[in-house]
BAKOLDO-970814 format. One record per residue (C-alpha): residue in three letters; chain; residue number from 1; x, y, z. Coordinates in steps of 0.1 Angstrom, whole numbers, plus 5000, padded with zeros to 4 digits. Example, Ala and Ser with C-alpha at 12.3 -4.5 7.8 and 13.67 -1.06 7.14 Angstrom:
BEGIN
NODE residu chaine num   c1   c2   c3
NODE    ALA      A   1 5123 4955 5078
NODE    SER      A   2 5137 4989 5071
This chain:
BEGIN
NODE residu chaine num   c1   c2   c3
NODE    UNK      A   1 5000 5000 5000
NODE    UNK      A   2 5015 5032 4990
NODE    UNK      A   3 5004 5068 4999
NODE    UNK      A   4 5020 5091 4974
NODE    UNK      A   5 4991 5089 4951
NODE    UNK      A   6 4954 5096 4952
NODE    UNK      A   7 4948 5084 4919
NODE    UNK      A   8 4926 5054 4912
NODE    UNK      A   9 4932 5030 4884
NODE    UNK      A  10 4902 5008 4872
NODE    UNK      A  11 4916 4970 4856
NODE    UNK      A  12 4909 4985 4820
NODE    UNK      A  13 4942 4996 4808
NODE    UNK      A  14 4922 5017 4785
NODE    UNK      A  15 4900 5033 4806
NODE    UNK      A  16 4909 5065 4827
NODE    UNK      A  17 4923 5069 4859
NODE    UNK      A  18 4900 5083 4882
NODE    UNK      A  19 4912 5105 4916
NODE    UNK      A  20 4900 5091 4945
NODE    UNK      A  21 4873 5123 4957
NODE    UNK      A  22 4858 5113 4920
NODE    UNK      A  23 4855 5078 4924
NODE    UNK      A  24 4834 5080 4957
NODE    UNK      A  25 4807 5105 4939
NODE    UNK      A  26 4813 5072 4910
NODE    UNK      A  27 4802 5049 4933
NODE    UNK      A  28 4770 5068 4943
NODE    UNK      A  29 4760 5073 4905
NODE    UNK      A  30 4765 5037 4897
NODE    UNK      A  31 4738 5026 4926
NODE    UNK      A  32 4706 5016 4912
NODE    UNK      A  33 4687 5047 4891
NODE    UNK      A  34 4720 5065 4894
NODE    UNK      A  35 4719 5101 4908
NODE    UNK      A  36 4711 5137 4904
NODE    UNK      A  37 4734 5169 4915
NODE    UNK      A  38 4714 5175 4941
NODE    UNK      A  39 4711 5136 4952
NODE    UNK      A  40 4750 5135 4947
NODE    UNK      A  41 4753 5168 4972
NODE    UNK      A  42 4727 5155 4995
NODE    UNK      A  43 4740 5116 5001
NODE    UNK      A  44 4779 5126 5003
NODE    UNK      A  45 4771 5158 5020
NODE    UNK      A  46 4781 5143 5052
NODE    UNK      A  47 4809 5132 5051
NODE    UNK      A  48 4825 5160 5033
NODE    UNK      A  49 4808 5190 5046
NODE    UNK      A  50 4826 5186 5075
NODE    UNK      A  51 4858 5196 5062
NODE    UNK      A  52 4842 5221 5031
NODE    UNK      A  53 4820 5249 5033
NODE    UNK      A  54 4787 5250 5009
NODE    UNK      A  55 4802 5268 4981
NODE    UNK      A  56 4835 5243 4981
NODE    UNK      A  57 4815 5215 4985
NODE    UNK      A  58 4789 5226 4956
NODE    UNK      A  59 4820 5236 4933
NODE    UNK      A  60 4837 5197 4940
NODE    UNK      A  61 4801 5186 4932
NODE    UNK      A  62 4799 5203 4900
NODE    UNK      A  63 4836 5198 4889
NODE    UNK      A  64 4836 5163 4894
NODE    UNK      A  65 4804 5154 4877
NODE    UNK      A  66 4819 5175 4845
NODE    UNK      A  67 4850 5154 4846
NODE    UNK      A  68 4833 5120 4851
NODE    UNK      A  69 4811 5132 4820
NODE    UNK      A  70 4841 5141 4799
NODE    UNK      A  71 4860 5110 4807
NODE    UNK      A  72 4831 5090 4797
NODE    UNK      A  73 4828 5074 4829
NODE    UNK      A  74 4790 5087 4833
NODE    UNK      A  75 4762 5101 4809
NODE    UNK      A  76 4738 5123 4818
NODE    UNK      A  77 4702 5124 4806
NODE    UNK      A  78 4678 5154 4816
NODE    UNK      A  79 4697 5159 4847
NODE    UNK      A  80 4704 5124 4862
NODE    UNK      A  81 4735 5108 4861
NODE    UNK      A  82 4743 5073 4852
NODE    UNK      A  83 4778 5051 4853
NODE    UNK      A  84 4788 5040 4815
NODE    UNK      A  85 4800 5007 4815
NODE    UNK      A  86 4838 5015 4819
NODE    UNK      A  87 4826 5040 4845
NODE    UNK      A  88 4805 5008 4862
NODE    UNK      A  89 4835 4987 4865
NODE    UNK      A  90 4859 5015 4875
NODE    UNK      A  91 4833 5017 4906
NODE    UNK      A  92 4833 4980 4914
NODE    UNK      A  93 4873 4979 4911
NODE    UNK      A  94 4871 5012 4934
NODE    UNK      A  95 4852 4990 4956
NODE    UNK      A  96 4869 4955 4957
NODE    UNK      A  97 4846 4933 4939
NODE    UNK      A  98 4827 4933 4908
NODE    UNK      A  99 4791 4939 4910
NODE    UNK      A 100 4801 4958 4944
NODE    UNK      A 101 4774 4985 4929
NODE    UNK      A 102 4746 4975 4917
NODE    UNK      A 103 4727 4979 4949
NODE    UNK      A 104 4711 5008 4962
NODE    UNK      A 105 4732 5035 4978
NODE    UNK      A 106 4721 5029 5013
NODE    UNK      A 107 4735 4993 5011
NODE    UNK      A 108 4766 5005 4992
NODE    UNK      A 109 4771 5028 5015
NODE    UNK      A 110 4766 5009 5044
NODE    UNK      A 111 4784 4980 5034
NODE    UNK      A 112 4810 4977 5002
NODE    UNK      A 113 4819 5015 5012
NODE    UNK      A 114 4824 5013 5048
NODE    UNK      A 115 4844 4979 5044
NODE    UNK      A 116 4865 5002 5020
NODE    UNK      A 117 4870 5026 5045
NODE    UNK      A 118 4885 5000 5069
NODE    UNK      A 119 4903 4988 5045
NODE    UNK      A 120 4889 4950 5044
NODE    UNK      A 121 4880 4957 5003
NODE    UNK      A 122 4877 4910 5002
NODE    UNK      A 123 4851 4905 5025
NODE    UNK      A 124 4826 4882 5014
NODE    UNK      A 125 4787 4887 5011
NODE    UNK      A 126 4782 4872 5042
NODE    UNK      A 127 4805 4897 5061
NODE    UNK      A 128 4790 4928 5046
NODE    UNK      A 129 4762 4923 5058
NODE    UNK      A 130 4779 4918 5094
NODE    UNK      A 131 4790 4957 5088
NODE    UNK      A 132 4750 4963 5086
NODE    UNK      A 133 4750 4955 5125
NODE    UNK      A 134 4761 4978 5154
NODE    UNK      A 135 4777 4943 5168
NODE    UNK      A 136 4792 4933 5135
NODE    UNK      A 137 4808 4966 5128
NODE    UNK      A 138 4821 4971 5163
NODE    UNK      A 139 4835 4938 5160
NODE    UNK      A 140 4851 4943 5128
NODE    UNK      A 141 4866 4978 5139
NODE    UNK      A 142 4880 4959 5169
NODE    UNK      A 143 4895 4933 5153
NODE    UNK      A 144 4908 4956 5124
NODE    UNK      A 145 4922 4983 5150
NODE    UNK      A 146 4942 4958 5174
NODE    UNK      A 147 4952 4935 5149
NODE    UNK      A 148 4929 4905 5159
NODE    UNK      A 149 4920 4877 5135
NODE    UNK      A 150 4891 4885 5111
NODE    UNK      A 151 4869 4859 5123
NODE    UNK      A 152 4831 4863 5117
NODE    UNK      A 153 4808 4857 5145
NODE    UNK      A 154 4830 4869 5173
NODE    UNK      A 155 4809 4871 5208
NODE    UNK      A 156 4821 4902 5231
NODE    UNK      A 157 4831 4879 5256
NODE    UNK      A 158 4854 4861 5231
NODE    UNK      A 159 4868 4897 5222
NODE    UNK      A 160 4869 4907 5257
NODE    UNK      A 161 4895 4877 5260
NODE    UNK      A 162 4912 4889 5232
NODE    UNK      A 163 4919 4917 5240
NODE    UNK      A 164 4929 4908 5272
NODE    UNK      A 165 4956 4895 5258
NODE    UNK      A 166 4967 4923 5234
NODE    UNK      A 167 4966 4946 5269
NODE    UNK      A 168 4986 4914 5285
NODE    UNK      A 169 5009 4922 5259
NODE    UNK      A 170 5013 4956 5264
NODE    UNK      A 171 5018 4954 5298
NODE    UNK      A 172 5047 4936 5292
NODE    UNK      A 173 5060 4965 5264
NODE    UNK      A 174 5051 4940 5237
NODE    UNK      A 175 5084 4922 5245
NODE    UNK      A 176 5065 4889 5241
NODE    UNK      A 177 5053 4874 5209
NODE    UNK      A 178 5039 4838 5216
NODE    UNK      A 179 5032 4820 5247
NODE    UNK      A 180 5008 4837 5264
NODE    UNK      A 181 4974 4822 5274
NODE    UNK      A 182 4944 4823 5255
NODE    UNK      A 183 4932 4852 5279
NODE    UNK      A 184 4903 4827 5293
NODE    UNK      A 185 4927 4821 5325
NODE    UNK      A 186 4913 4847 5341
NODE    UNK      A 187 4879 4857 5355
NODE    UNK      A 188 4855 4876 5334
NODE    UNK      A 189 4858 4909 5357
NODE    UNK      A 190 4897 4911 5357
NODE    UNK      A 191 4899 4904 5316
NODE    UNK      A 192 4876 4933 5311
NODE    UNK      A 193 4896 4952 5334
NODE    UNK      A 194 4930 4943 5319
NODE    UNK      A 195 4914 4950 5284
NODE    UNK      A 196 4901 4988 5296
NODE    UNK      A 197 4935 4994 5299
NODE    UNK      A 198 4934 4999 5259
NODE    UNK      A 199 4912 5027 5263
NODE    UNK      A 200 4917 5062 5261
NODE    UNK      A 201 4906 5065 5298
NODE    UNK      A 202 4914 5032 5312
NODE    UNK      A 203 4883 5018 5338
NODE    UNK      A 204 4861 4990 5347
NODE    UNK      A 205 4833 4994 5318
NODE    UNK      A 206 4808 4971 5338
NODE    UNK      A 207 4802 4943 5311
NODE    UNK      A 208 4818 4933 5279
NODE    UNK      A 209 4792 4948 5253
NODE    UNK      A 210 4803 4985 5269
NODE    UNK      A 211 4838 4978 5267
NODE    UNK      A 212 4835 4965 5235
NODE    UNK      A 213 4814 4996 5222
NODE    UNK      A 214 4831 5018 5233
NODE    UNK      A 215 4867 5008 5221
NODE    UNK      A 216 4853 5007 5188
NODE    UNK      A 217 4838 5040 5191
NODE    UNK      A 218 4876 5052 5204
NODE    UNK      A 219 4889 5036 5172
NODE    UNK      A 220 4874 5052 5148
NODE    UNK      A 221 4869 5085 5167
NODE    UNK      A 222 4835 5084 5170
NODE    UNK      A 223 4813 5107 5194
NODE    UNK      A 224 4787 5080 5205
NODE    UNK      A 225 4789 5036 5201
NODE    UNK      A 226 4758 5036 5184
NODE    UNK      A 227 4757 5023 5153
NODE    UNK      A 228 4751 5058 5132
NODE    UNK      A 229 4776 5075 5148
NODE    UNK      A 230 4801 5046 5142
NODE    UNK      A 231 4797 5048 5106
NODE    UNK      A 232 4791 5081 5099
NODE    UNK      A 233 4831 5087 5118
NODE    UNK      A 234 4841 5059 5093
NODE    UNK      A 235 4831 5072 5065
NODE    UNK      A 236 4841 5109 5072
NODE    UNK      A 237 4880 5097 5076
NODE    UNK      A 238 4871 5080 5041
NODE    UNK      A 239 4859 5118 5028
NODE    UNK      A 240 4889 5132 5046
NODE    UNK      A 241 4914 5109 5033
NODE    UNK      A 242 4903 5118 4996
NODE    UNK      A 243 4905 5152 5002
NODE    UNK      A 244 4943 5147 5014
NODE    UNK      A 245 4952 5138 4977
NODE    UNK      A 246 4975 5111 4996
NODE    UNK      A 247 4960 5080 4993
NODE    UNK      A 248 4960 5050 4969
NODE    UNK      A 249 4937 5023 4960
NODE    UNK      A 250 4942 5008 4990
NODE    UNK      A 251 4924 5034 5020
NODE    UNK      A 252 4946 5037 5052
NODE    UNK      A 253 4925 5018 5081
NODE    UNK      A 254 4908 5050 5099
NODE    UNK      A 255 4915 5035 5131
NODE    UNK      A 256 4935 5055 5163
NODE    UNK      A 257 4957 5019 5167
NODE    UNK      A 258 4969 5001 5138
NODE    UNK      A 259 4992 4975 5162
NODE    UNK      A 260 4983 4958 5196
NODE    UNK      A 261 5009 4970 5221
NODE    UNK      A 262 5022 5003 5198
NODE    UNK      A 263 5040 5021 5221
NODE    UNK      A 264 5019 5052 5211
NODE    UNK      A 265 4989 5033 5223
NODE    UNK      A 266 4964 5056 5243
NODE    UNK      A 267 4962 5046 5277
NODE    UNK      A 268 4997 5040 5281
NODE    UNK      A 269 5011 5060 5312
NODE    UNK      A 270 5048 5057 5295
NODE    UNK      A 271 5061 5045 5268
NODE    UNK      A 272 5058 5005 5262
NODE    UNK      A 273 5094 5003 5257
NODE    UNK      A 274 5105 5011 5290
NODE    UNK      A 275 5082 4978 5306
NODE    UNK      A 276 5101 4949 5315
NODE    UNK      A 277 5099 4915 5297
NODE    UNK      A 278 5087 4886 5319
NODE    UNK      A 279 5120 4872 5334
NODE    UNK      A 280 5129 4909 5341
NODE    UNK      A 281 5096 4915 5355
NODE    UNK      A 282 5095 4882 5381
NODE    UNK      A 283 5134 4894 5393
NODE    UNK      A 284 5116 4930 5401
NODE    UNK      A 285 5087 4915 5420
NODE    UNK      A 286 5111 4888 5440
NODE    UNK      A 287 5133 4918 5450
NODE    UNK      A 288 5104 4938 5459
NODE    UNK      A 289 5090 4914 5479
NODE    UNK      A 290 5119 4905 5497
NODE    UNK      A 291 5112 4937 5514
NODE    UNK      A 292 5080 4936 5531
NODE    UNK      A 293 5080 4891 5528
NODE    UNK      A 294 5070 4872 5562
NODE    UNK      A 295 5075 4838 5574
NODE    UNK      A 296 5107 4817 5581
NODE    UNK      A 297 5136 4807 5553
NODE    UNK      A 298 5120 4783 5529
NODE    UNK      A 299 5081 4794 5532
NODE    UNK      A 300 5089 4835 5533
NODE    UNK      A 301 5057 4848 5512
NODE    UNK      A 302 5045 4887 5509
NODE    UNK      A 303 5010 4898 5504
NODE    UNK      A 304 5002 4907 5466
NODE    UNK      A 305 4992 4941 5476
NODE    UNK      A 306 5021 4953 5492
NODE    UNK      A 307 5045 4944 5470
NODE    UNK      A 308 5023 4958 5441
NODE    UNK      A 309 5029 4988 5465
NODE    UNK      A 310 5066 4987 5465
NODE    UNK      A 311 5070 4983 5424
NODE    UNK      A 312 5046 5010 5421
NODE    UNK      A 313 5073 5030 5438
NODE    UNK      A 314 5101 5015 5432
NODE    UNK      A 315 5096 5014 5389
NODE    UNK      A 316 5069 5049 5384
NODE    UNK      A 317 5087 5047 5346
NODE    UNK      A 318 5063 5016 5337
NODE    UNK      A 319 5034 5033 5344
NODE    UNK      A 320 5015 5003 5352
NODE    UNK      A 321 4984 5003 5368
NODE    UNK      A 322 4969 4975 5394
NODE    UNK      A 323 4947 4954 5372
NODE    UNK      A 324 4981 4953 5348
NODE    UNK      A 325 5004 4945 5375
NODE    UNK      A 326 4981 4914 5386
NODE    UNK      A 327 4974 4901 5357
NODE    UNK      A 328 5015 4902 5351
NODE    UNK      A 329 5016 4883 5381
NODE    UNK      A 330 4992 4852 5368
NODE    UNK      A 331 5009 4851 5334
NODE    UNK      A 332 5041 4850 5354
NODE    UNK      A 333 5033 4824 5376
NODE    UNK      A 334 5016 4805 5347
NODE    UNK      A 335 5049 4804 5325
NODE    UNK      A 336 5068 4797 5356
NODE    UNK      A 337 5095 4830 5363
NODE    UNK      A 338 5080 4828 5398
NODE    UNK      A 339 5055 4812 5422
NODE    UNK      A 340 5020 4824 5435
NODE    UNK      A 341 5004 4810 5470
NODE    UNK      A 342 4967 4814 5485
NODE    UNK      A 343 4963 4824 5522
NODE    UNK      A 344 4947 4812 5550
NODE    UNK      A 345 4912 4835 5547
NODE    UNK      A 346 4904 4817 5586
NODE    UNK      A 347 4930 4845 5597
NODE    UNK      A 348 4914 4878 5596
NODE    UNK      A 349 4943 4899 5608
NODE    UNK      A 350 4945 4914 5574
NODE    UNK      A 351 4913 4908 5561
NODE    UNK      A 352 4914 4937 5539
NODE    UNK      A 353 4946 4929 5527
NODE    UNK      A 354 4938 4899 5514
NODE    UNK      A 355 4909 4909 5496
NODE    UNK      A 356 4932 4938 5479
NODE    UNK      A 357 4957 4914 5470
NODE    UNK      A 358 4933 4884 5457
NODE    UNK      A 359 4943 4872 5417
NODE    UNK      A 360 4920 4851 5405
NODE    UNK      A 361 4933 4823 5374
NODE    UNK      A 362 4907 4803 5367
NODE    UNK      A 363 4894 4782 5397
NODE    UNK      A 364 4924 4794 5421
NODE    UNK      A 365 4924 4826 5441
NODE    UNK      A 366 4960 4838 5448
NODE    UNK      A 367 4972 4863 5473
NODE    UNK      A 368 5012 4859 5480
NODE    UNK      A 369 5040 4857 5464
NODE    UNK      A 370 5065 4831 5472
NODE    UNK      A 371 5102 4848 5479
NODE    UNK      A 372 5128 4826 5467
NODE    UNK      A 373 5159 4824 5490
NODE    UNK      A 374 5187 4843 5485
NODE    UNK      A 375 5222 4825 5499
NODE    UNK      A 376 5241 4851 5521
């Protein structure tokens, strides 16, 4: 994909090429009955009027129809425009797939176009009509935004799990690659949790359909999660992108995050480089809890919650917050760099401790960390 031209070239050698602003009013005169000016102005209004007044927006109206015409991409009969046959196929290349047009323009617009915009130009019938949904598009802008697989029919609790893992990830300054759980290890409550983290204002979203909305809204800069609004934000980076003059066939993704775990990622307190792999981060912990451990030499343990405490003071450069640091913990203890413990909840000394420090993995509760011996 290269960016150093808005020009679009249709598979007819012969035929014109066609700049990318021009195209998009191509696409809505090759929907079924074609269109007038003033259906042209009044359907793509929206997503350029945000960036042109009237009169600009009237004068690209008017000087793109007269170029389509002369190019013989469209004819024109007593005021309504229709595509020519090299024009129709310049608008189904435009668009990924032949016969991409021949719709209505509220289905081309709401499906072939917006899949443009994100830049999925092969998805199938059967997809498209995903796009249609407030759940399919969300799910599509997720997947597309954090670099998930593009597999149809994803629940929001199997993207909550995802995602858990992409913020797993990220926690760790994407210095891990493979290994890592399938994000199911933990409960319900902490993977939404560790998955707000991706957020622009990482919290607790209540239930997996908000964090889920709302991420996709993020994404794709969109006021509101509703399905409108998502769209409608879509579709206005599409306008804005054409306007740029610096885009191919191929439309940039208008998404925030192009790569889980991009150390630009919004959310991120510091940068994702300075975060410590997971050996590193298990020698931190042991020498933080060395400090504030009890017990006797060989069972020497410290409460979760105070040495989340002492990193958080001890390393302020990883900006990591509570929910990360935990969940670093599990996947720690998981691939072995160090060893979790429950505690005895019939000892209510530190009842509140405990409850602060509690990681849950799936059917264990953990709440100490085992300090390994040092030989003096």
């Amino acid at each position: 994909m290269t960016a150093a031209s808005s020009t679009f070239r249709n598979s007819d050698k012969n035929a014109p090429a066609v700049p990318f602003k021009r195209a998009l009013m191509l696409v809505r005169i090759a929907c079924s009955g074609g269109a007038t000016r003033a259906e042209i102005m009044r359907d793509l209004g929206p997503i350029f009027t945000h960036k042109l007044s009237p009169g600009e927006w009237r004068q690209l109206v008017t000087d793109a129809n007269a170029e389509l015409l002369a190019q013989g991409l469209a004819v024109q009969s007593r005021g309504r425009m229709t595509v020519s046959s090299i024009g129709r196929e310049a608008a189904d290349t435009f668009l990924g797939r032949k016969g991409s047009t021949s719709g209505s323009w509220q289905d081309v617009r709401d499906g072939r176009l917006v899949a443009k915009a994100l830049g999925l130009n092969d998805l199938g019938p059967k997809r498209i009509k995903e796009l249609q949904r407030p759940d399919g598009l969300r799910a599509l802008i997720i997947q597309k935004a954090f670099g998930l697989p593009l597999n149809g029919s994803q629940t929001v609790s199997k993207l909550r799990a995802q995602l858990a893992v992409v913020a797993l990830e990220r926690a760790f300054g994407n210095k891990i690659k493979t290994g890592l759980g399938a994000g199911s290890g933990f409960s319900a409550q902490a993977g939404r949790m560790l998955a707000g983290q991706l957020s622009i204002r990482p919290r607790d979203f209540g239930s997996d359909a908000k964090l889920v909305a709302a991420l996709a809204a993020e994404a794709v800069d969109a006021r509101q999660t509703d399905l409108e609004s998502l769209r409608g934000a879509i579709l206005r980076r599409l306008a804005q992108s054409a306007l740029s003059e610096r885009v191919d066939t191929d439309v940039p993704a208008p998404v925030l995050r192009q790569a889980a775990n991009d150390a630009g990622l919004p959310g991120a307190a510091m940068p994702a480089n300075r975060r410590p792999d997971p050996a590193s981060f298990a020698r931190h912990v042991q020498t933080a809890a060395q400090g504030c451990a009890e017990g006797w030499s060989g069972n020497r343990k410290a409460l979760i919650m105070r040495v989340w405490n002492a990193i958080a003071a001890q390393h302020p450069e990883w900006g990591l917050s509570e929910i990360e640091f935990k969940c670093m913990l599990g996947e720690a203890h998981r691939a072995g760099h160090l060893a979790l413990a429950s505690a005895d909840l019939k000892d209510k000394r530190n009842a509140d401790e405990l409850n602060a420090s509690a990681v849950t993995y799936k059917n264990t509760v953990w709440h100490l960390v085992r300090v390994e011996d040092v030989d003096s």
